[in-house]
Structures are given as C-alpha cells and as structure tokens.
N, C-alpha and C positions, 0 to 999 in steps of 0.2 A: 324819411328821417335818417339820420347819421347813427353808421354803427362805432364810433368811436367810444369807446369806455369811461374816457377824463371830460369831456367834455356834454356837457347835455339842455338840450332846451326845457326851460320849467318854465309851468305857468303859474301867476299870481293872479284870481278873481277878487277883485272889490266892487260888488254892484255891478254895475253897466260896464266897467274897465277890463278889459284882460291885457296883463302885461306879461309879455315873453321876455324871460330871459337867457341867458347862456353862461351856462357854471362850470366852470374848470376846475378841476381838481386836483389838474398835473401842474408842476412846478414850473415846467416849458408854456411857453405861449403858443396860442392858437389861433388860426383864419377861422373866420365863420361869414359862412351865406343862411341869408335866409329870406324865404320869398313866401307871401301869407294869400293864398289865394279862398276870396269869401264874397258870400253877398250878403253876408249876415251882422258883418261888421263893419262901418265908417269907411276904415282903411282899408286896402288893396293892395295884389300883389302889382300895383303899378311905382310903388317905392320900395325895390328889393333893399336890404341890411347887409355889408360886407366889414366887418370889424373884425380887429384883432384881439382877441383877450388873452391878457397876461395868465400868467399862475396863479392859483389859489383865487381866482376873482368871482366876481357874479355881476355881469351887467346887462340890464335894461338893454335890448333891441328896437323892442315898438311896443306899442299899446294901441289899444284897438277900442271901439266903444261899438258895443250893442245897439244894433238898430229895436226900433220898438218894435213887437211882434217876432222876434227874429229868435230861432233855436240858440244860434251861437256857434253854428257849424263851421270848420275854415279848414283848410290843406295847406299844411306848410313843407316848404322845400329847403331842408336845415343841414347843410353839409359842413362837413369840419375838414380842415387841413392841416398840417403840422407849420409853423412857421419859421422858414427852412432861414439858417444862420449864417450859408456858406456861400450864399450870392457875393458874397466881398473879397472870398478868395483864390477866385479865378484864375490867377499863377501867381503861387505865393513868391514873396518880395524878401521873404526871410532870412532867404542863403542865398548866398552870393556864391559867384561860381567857381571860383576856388576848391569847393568840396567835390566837381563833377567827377573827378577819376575815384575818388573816394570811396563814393556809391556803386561803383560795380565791384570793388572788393569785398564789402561789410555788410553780410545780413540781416536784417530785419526781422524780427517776429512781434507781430501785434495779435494778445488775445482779449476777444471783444464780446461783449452782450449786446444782445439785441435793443431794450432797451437804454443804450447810455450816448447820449449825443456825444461828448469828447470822444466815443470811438468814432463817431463817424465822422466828425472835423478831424480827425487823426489818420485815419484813411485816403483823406481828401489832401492833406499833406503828405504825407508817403505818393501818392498815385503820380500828384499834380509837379512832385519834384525827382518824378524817373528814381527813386528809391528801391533796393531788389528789398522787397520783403515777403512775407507768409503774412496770413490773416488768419486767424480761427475764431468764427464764433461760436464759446459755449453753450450757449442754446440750441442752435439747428446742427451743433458737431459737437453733441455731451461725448463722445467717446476723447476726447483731449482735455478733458477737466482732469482726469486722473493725469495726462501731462503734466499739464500747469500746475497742480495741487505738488506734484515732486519739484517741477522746478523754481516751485517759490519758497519749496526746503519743507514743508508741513503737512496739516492735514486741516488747511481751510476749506470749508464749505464754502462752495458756489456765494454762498448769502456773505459773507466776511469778506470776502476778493473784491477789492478795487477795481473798476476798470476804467480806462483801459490795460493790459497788463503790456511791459514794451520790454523787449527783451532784445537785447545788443550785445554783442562779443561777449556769450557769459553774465554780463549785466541784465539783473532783475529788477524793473520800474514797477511798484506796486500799487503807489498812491498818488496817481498823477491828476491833478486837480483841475488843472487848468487848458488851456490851450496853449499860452505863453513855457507854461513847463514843459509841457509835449516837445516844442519849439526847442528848448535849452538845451533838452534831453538827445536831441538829435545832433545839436549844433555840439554838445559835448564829444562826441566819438566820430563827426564827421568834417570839422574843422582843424 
C-alpha cells in the first residue's frame, strides 16, 4: 500500500460489489497504480489501473464482484506519484539572451518550503537559466526563519509567509502566486 498522506485507496462494499477508490485530498494532482491481485474476485490483477487524480477528487478504479463461496480476500498494489508540472520546461524560452552578463553580477536568494510547488518550478527556473542564486528551505534549514522573518521587516510566523520568498538587490517578493510572476519578477531586475 502507498504511504502517501493525500492520497488513499477506500473501499465501498454493496452486496457482491467491492469498488476501490482513490481519494485525494491535496489540491495537487496525483499518479496512481493499482494492481488487485485475487481469486476470490471476478477481476484480476491482469487489468492493472494507472490514473491520474486531480485535487480534492474521489474516483472509482475498479470493482470487483465476489465469487460465490469466496472470503473476499485480494492484494492490492496501490502506489501514488506526485504529478510532476515541469516536464515542459526543459530550457526555459522565457529570457532571451540579453540578460546573460547580467546574471553573473546579481544575486539571487530564494526561500522555500518543502511543501509548495511554485518553489520548486522556481528553482527549476533559476537552475535551468545559469542564475547565481542561494536556496533556503525553511523546514530542513529552520535556523534561517529568524533570517527571513527580519528580512521581510516583521515578526511573521512560518504559517503567514508566502512562498516562494525571492529576494533580489534588496528587493523583498512575498506573495508570489504564480509562475508567470516568478518569471516578471526576474525579468524585472535582469533585463
């Protein structure tokens, strides 16, 4: 079984039926396998299930029907994957080359949570476009919260901070929403 937290296989019995589903509960979408290995049920692990599910969903896999006499025993093989956003940005197309001497004078500081995808499509811009930056993640490096927490001028809690947090010559990005902002926000001080 998958030790993923958002994502979980339920079962619904009506009579003879058992239908497996997969309930997410994160906002992100997710891969799912699942392979139902039985002889107690109709169906078999000869038609394994590879779907995607959105956020917040609950969908239907398979369903199975009870043989007569049969327990109801079955082994399922139910693994989750994150489904990953950044296959399409393989060398970003965003900055033209213009800015290249640019980038080795102006530093970068991007501070990141572990769970927040904009940092990690934000890293994958920085990386993929030879950007000098710093990275901090407050979770596996809490001793730079007390940084961040001065350099955003306050006394915000971990839980109040936006991230990604992007910090450029002085310049403090707190609320960066999007991808396309992250993008502006670079193109702003490196064009």
């Amino acid at each position: 079984m998958s030790s993923n937290k958002h994502v979980k296989l339920v079962e619904k019995k009506t009579g003879k039926r058992l239908q497996l589903f997969a309930e997410n509960t994160d906002s992100i979408p997710y891969m799912v396998f699942l392979r139902v290995t039985t002889t107690d049920f109709r169906r078999t692990s000869k038609r394994p299930v590879l779907k995607e599910i959105p956020g917040h969903t609950k969908l239907l896999l398979k369903t199975l029907i009870l043989l007569d006499g049969k327990e109801g025993i079955y082994d399922a093989s139910f693994i989750v994957n994150e489904v990953t956003t950044n296959l399409a940005i393989r060398k970003s197309k965003e900055f033209d080359t213009s800015i290249s001497d640019a980038k080795l004078n102006k530093n970068v500081t991007i501070y990141t949570h572990t769970d927040c995808n904009l940092c990690n499509e934000g890293l994958v811009i920085l990386e993929e476009n030879a950007f000098n930056y710093k990275s901090y993640d407050v979770i596996t490096h809490p001793e730079v919260l007390d940084l961040l927490t001065y350099e955003v001028g306050g006394s915000k809690s971990i839980e109040a901070l936006k991230f990604p947090v992007l910090k450029i010559e002085g310049s403090i990005y707190t609320s960066i929403k999007t991808r396309q902002e992250f993008i502006d926000i670079l193109k702003t001080h490196f064009e």
